[in-house]
PAZALUM-35259 format. One record per residue (C-alpha): residue number from 0; residue in three letters; x, y, z. Coordinates in nm, 4 decimals, always signed. Example, Ala and Ser with C-alpha at 12.3 -4.5 7.8 and 13.67 -1.06 7.14 Angstrom:
<pos=0, code=ALA, X=+1.2300, Y=-0.4500, Z=+0.7800>
<pos=1, code=SER, X=+1.3670, Y=-0.1060, Z=+0.7140>
//
This chain:
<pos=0, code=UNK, X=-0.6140, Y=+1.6676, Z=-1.2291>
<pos=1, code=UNK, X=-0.6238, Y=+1.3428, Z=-1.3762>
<pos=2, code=UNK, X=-0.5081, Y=+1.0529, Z=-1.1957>
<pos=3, code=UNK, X=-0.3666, Y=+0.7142, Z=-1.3156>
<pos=4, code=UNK, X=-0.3208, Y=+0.3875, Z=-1.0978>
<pos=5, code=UNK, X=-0.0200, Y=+0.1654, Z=-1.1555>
<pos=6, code=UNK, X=-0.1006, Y=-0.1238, Z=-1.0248>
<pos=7, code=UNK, X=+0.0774, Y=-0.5224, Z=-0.9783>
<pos=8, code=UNK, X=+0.2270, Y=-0.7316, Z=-0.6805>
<pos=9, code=UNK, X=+0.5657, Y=-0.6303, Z=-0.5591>
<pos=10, code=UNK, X=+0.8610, Y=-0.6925, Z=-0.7574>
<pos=11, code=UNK, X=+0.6823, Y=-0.6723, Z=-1.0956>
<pos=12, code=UNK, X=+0.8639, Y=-0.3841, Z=-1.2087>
<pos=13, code=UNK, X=+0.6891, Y=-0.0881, Z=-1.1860>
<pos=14, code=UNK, X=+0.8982, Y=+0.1826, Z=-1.0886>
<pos=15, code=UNK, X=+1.1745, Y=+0.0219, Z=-1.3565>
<pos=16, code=UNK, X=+0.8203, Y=+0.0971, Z=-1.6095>
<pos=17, code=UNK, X=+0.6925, Y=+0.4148, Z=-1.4448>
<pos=18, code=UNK, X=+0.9187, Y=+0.6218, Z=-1.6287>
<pos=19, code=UNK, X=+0.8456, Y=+0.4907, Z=-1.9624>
<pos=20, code=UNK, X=+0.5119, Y=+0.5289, Z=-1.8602>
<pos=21, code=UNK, X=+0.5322, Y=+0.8746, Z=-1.7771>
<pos=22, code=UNK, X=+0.6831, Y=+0.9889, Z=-2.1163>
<pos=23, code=UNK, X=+0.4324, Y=+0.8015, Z=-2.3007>
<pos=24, code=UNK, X=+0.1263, Y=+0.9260, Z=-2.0935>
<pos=25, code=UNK, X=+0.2493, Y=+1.3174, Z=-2.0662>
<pos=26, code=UNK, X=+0.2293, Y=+1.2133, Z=-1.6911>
<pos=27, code=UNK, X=+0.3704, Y=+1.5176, Z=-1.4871>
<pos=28, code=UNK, X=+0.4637, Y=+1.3157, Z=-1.1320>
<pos=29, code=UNK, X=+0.4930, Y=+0.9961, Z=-0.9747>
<pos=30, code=UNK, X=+0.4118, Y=+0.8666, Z=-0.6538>
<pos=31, code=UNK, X=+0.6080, Y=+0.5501, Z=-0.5768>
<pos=32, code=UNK, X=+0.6553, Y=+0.3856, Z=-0.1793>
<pos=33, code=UNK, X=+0.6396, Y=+0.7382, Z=-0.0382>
<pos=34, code=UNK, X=+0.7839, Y=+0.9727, Z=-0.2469>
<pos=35, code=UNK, X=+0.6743, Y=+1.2506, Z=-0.4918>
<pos=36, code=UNK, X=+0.8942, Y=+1.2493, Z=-0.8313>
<pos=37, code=UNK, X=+0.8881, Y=+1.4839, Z=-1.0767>
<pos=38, code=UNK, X=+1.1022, Y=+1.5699, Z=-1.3794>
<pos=39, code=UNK, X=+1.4015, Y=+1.2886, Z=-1.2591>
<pos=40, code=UNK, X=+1.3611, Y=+1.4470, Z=-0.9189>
<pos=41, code=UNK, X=+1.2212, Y=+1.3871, Z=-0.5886>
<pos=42, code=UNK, X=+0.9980, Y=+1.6918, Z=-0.4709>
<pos=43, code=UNK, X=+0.9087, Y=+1.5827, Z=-0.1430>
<pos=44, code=UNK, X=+0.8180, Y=+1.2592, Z=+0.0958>
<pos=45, code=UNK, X=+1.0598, Y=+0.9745, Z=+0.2205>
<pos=46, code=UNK, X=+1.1533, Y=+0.6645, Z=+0.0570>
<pos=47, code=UNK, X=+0.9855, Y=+0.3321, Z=+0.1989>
<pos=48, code=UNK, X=+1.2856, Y=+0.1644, Z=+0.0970>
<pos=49, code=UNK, X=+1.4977, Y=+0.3589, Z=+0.3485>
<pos=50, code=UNK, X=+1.3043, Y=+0.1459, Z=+0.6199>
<pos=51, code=UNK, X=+1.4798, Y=-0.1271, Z=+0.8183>
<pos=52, code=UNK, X=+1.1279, Y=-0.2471, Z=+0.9640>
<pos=53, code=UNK, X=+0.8995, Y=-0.3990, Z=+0.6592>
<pos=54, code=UNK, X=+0.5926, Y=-0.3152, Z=+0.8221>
<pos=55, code=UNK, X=+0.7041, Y=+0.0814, Z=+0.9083>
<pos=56, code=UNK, X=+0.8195, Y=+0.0775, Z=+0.5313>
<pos=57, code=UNK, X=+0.4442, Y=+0.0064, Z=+0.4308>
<pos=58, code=UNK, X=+0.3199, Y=+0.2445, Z=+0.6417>
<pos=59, code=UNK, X=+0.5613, Y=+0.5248, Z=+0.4603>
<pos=60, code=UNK, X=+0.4316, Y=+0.4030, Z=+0.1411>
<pos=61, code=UNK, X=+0.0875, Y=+0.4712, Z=+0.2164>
<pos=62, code=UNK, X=+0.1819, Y=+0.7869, Z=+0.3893>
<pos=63, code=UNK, X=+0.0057, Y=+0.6989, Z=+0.7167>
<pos=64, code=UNK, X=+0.2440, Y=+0.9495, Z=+0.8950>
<pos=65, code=UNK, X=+0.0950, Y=+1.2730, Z=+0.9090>
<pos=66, code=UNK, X=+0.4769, Y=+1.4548, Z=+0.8859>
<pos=67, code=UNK, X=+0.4978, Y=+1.3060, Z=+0.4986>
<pos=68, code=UNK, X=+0.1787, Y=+1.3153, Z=+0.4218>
<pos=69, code=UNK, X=+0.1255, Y=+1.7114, Z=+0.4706>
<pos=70, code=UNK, X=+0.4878, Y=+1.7744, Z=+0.2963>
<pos=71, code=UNK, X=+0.3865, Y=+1.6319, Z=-0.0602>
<pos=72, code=UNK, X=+0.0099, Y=+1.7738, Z=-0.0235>
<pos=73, code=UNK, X=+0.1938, Y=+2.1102, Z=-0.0047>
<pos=74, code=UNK, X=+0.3941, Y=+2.0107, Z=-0.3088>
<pos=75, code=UNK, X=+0.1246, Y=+1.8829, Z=-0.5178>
<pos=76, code=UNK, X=-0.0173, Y=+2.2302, Z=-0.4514>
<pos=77, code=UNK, X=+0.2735, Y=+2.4100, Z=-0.5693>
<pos=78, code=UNK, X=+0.3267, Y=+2.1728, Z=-0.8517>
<pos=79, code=UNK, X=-0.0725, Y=+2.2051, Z=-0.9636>
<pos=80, code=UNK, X=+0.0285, Y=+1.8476, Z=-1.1831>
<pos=81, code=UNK, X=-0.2589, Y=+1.8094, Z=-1.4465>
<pos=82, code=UNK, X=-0.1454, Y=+1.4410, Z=-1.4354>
<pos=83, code=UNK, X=-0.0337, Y=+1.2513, Z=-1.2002>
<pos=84, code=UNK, X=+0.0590, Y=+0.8557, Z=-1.1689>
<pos=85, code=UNK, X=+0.0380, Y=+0.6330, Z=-0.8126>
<pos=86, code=UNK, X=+0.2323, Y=+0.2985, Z=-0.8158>
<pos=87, code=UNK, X=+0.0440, Y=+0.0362, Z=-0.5523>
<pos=88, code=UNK, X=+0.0016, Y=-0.3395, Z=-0.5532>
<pos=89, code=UNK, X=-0.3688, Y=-0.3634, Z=-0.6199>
<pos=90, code=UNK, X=-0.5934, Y=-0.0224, Z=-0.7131>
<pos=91, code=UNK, X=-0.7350, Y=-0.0495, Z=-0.3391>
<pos=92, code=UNK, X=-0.4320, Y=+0.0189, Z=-0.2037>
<pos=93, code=UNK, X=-0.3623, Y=+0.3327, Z=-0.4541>
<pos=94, code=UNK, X=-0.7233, Y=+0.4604, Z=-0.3543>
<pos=95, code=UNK, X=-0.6053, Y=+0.4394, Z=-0.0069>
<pos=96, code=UNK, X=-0.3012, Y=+0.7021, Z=-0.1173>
<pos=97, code=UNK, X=-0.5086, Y=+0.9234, Z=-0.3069>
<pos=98, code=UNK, X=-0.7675, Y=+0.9296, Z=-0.0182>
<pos=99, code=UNK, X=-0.4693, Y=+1.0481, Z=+0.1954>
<pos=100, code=UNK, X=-0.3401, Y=+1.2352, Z=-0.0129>
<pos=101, code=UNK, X=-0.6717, Y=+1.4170, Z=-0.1183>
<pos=102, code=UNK, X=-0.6131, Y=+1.3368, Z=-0.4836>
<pos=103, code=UNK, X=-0.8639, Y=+1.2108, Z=-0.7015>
<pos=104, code=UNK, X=-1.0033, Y=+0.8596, Z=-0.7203>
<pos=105, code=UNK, X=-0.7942, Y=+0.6941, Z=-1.0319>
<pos=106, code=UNK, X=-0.9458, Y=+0.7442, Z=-1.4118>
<pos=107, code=UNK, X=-0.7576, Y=+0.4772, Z=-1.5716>
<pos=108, code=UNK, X=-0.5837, Y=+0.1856, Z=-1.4441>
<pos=109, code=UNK, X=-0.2719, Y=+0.0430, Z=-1.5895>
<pos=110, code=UNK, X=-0.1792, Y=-0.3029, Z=-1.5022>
<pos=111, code=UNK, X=+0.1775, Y=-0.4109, Z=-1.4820>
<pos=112, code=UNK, X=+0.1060, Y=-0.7171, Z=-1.6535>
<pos=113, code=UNK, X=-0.0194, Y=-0.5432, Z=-1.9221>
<pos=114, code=UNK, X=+0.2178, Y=-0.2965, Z=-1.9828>
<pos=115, code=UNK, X=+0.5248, Y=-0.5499, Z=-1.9478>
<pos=116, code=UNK, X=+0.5765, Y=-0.8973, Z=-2.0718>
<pos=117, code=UNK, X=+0.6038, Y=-1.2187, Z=-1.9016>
<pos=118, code=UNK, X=+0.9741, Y=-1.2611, Z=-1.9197>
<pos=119, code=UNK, X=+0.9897, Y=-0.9095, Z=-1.7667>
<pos=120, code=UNK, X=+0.7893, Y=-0.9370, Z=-1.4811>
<pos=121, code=UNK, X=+0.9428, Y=-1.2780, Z=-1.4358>
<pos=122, code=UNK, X=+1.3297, Y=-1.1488, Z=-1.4267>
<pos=123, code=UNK, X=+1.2207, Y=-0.8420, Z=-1.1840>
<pos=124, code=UNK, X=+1.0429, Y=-1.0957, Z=-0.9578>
<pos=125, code=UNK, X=+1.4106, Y=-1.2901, Z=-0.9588>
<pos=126, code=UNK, X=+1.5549, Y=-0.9444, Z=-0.8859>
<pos=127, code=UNK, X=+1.3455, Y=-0.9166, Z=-0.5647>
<pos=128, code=UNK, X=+1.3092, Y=-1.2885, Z=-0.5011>
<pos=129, code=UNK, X=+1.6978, Y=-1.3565, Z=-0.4749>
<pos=130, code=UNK, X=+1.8853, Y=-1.0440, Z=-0.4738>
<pos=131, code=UNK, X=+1.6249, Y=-0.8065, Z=-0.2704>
<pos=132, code=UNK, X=+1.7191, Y=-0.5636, Z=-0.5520>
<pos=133, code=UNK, X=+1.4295, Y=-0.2325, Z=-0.5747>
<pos=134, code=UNK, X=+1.3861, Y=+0.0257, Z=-0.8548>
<pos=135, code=UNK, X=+1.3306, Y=+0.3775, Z=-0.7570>
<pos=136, code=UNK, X=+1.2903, Y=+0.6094, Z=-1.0708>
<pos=137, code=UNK, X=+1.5442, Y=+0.9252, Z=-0.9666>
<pos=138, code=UNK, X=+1.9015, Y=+0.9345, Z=-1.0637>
<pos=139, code=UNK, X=+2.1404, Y=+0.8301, Z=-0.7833>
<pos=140, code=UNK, X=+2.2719, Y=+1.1319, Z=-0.7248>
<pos=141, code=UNK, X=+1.9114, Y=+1.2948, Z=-0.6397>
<pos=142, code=UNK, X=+1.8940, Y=+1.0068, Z=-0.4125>
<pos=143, code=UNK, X=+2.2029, Y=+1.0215, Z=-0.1922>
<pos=144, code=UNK, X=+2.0875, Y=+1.4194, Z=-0.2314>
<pos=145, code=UNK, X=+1.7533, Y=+1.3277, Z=-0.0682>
<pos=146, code=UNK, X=+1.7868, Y=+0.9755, Z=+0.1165>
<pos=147, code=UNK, X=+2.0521, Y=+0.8256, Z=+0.2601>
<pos=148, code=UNK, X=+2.4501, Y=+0.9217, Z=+0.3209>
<pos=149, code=UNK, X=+2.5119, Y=+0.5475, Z=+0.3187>
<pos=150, code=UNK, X=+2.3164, Y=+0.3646, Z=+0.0631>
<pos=151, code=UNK, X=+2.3950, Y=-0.0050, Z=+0.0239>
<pos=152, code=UNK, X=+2.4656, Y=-0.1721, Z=-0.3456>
<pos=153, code=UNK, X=+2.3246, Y=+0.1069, Z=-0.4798>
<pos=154, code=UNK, X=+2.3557, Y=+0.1332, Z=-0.8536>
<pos=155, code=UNK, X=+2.2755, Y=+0.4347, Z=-1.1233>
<pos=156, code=UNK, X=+2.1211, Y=+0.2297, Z=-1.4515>
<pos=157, code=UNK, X=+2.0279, Y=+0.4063, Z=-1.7977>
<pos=158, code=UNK, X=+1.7066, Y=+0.4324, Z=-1.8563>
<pos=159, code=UNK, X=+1.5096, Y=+0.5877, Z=-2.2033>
<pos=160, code=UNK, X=+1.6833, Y=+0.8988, Z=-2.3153>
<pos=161, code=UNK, X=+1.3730, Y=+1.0708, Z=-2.3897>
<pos=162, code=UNK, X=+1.2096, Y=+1.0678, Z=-2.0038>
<pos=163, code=UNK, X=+1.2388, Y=+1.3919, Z=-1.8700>
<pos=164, code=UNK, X=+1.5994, Y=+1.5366, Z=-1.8228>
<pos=165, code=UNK, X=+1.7175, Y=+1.2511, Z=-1.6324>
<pos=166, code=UNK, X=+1.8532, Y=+0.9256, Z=-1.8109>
<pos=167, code=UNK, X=+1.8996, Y=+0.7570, Z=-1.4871>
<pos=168, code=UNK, X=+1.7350, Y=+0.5203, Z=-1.2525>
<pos=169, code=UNK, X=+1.8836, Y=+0.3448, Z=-0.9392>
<pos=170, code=UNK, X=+1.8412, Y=+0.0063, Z=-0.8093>
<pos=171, code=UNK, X=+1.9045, Y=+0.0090, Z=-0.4505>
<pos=172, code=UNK, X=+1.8868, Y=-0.3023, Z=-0.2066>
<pos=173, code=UNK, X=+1.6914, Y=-0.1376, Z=+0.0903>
<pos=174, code=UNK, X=+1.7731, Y=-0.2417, Z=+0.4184>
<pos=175, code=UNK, X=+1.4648, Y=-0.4689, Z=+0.5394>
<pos=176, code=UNK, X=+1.6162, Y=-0.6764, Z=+0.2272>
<pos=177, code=UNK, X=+1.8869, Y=-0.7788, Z=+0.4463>
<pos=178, code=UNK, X=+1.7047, Y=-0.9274, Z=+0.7083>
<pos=179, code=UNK, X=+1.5248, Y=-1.1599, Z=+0.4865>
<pos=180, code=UNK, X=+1.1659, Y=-1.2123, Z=+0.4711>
<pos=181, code=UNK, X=+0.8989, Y=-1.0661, Z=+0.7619>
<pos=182, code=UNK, X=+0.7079, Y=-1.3770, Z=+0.8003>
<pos=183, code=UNK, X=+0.3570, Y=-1.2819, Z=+0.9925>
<pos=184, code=UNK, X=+0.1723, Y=-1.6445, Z=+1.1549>
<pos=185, code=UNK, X=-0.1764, Y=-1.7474, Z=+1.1190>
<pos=186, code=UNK, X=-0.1851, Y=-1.8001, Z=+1.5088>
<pos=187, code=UNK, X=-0.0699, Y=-1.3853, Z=+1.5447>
<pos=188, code=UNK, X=-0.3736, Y=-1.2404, Z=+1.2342>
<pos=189, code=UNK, X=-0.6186, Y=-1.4528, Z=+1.4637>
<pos=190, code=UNK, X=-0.4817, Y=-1.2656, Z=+1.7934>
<pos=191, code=UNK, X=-0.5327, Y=-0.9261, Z=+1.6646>
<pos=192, code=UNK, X=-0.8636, Y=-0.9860, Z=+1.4335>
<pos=193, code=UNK, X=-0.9891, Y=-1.0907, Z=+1.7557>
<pos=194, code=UNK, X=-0.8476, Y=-0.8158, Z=+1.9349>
<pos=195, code=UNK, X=-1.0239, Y=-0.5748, Z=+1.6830>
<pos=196, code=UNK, X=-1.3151, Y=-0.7313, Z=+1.7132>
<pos=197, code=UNK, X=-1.3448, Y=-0.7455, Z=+2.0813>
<pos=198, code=UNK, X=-1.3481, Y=-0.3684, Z=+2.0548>
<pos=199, code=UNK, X=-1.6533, Y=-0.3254, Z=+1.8249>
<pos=200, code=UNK, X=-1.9755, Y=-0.2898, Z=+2.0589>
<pos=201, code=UNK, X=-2.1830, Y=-0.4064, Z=+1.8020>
<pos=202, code=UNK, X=-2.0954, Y=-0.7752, Z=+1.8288>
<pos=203, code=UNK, X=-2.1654, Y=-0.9861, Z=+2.1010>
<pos=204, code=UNK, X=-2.0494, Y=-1.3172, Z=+2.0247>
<pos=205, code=UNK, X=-1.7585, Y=-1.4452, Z=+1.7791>
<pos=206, code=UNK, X=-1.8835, Y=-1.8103, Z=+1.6270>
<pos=207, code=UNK, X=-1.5955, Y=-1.8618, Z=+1.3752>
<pos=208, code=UNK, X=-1.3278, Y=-1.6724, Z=+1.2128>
<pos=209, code=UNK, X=-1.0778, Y=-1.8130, Z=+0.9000>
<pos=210, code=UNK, X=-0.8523, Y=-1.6625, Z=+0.6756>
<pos=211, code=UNK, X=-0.7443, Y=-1.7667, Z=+0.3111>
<pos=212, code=UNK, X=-0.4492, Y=-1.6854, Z=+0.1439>
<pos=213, code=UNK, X=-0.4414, Y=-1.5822, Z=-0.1694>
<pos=214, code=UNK, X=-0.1462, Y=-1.4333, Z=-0.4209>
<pos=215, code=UNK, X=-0.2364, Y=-1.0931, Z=-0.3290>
<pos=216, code=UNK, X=-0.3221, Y=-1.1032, Z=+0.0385>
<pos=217, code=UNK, X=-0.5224, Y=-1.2329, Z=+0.2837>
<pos=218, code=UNK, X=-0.9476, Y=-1.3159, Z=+0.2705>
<pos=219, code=UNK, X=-1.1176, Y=-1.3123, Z=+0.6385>
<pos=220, code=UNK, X=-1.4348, Y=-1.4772, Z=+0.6893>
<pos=221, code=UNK, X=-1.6056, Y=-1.3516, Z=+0.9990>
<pos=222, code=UNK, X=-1.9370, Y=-1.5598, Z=+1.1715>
<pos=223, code=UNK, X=-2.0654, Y=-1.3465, Z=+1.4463>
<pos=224, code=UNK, X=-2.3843, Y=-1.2770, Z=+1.6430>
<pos=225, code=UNK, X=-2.5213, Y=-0.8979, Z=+1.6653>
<pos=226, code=UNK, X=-2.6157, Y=-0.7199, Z=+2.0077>
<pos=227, code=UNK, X=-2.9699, Y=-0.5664, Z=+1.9802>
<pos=228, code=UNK, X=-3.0231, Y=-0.2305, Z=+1.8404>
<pos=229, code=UNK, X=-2.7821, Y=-0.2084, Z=+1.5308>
<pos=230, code=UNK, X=-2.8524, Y=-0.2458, Z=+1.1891>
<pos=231, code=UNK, X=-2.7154, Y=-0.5437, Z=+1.0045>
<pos=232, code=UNK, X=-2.6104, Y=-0.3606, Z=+0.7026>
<pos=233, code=UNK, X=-2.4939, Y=-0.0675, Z=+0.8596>
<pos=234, code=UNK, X=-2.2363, Y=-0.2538, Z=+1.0950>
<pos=235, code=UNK, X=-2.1548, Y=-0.4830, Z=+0.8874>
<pos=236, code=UNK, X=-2.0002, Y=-0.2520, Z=+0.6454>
<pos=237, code=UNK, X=-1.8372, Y=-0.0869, Z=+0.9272>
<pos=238, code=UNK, X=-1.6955, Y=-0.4227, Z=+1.0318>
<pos=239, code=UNK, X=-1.5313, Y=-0.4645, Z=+0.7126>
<pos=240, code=UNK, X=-1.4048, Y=-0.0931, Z=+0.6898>
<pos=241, code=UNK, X=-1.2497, Y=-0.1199, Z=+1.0691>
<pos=242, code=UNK, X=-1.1260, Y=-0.4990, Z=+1.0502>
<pos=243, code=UNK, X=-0.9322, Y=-0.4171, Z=+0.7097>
<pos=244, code=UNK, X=-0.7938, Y=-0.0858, Z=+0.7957>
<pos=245, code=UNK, X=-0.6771, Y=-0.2250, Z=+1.1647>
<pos=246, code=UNK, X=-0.5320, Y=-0.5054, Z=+1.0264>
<pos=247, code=UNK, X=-0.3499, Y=-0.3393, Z=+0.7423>
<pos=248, code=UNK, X=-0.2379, Y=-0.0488, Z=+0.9510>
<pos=249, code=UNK, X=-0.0701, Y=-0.2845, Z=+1.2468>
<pos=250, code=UNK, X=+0.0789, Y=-0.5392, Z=+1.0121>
<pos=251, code=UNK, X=+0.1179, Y=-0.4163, Z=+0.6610>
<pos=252, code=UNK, X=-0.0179, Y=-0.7432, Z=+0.5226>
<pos=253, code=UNK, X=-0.2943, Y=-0.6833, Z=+0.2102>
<pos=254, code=UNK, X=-0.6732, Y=-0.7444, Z=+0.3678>
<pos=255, code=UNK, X=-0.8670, Y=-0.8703, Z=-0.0080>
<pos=256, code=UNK, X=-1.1897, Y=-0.9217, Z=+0.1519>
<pos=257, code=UNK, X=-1.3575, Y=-0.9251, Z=+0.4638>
<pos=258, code=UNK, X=-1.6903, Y=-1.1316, Z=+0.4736>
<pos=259, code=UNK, X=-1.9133, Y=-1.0990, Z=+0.7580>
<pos=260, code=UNK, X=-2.1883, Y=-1.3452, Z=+0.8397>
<pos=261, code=UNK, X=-2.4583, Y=-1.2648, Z=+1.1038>
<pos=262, code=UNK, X=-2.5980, Y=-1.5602, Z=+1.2591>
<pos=263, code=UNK, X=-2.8485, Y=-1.3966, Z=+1.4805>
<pos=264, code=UNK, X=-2.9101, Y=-1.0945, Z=+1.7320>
<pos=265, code=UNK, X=-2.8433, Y=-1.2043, Z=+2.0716>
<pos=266, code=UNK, X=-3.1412, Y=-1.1735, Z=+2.2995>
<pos=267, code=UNK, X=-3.1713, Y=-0.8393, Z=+2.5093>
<pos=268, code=UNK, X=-3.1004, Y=-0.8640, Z=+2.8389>
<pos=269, code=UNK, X=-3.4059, Y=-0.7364, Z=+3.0663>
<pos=270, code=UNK, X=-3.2688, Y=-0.5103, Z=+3.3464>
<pos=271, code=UNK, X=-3.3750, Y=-0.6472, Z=+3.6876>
<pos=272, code=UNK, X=-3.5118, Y=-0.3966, Z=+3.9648>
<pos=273, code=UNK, X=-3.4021, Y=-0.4869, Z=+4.2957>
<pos=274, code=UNK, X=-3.6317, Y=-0.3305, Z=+4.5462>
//
């Protein structure tokens, strides 16, 4: 099975491209915010953009619930795709959903910037931006079929004739969209990186902690000082693994990089015998 990443922030377009994509690749399914398409239809999974809570929709996207996740594995095994595409905003995040989905790593990466032109990426950005409008690649019959009973301003658009059997796509306006942007402070990332932290028994003492914003998510720069007995390298990777997964999985905000610098090894503590 080969795998292909589609990768660019949200709102670039690319479930409006994935089809396109599909046809031109010989892809055989797609894997967009939680659900497994195939052939204009959805095979199995649930649809992120069903979610009233932003950070639960994430979560369904990168099919952290164990319920979802084991439905499209069983698919994919009927199915037995020779190719398959994942949608994600950044390849780290579609490694995340092949690693849960126990697909292979990605052989070829397509950005959405590449694949689409300025203008385009600009006027879906507006889309999402003002109108809170999403593409998902299925007809809108198959998704009132599969999704909701009620959707809201949901609307069937013709797409290429030649994709599949289906000539349809449907922009939908999910219903997080509605209650306007899910605005995360500084003051609560500090709260739980240092409640993540506090749990690791490899660090004894915090010295600084900052995080940088950047177009794509968040940097964390972590100063600390090391009990005895553990290897720098060794925990420090681990820091990084358990600080961006925690983070990621309990707000749904994008972790870029996690730097950790060791200061020192706090002294060991002699135990005193009290006669």
């Amino acid at each position: 099975m080969k795998v292909y990443a589609l990768i660019g922030p949200s709102g670039t377009g690319k479930s409006y491209r994935a089809p396109y994509l599909a046809q031109k690749y010989k892809i055989d399914c797609i894997i967009d915010d939680g659900l497994l398409i195939s052939e204009g239809r959805i095979i199995a999974g649930r649809s992120a953009k069903g979610e009233v809570n932003k950070i639960r929709a994430t979560k369904i996207a990168l099919f952290y619930f164990s319920r979802d996740r084991e439905a499209v594995k069983e698919a994919l095994g009927e199915l037995a795709p020779q190719r398959i595409m994942v949608l994600g905003v950044s390849l780290s995040m579609v490694e995340k959903i092949c690693e849960h989905l126990e697909l292979p790593l990605p052989e070829e990466v397509l950005d959405i910037e590449k694949v689409a032109s300025p203008r385009e990426i600009e006027l879906a950005l507006s889309a999402r931006e003002n109108e809170g409008k999403h593409t998902i690649p299925v007809p809108l019959v198959e998704l009132k079929r599969n999704l909701w009973n009620n959707l809201m301003d949901a609307v069937p658009v013709t797409i290429w004739k030649w994709f599949y059997s289906s000539r349809e796509k449907t922009v939908v306006r999910p219903p997080f969209s509605y209650l306007g942007k899910l605005v995360i402070s500084e003051k609560a990332l500090f709260s739980l990186l240092y409640y993540l932290l506090s749990h690791l028994s490899w660090i004894d003492t915090i010295k600084g902690l900052s995080i940088h914003s950047t177009n794509r998510g968040i940097e964390i720069v972590i100063d600390c000082i090391l009990r005895p007995g553990f290897s720098v390298s060794r925990v420090g990777r681990l820091t990084q693994k358990r600080v961006k997964e925690g983070l990621e999985h309990l707000t749904g905000v994008e972790v870029r990089a996690v730097h950790i610098n060791v200061e020192g090894v706090a002294e060991r503590k002699e135990e005193v015998a009290y006669v």
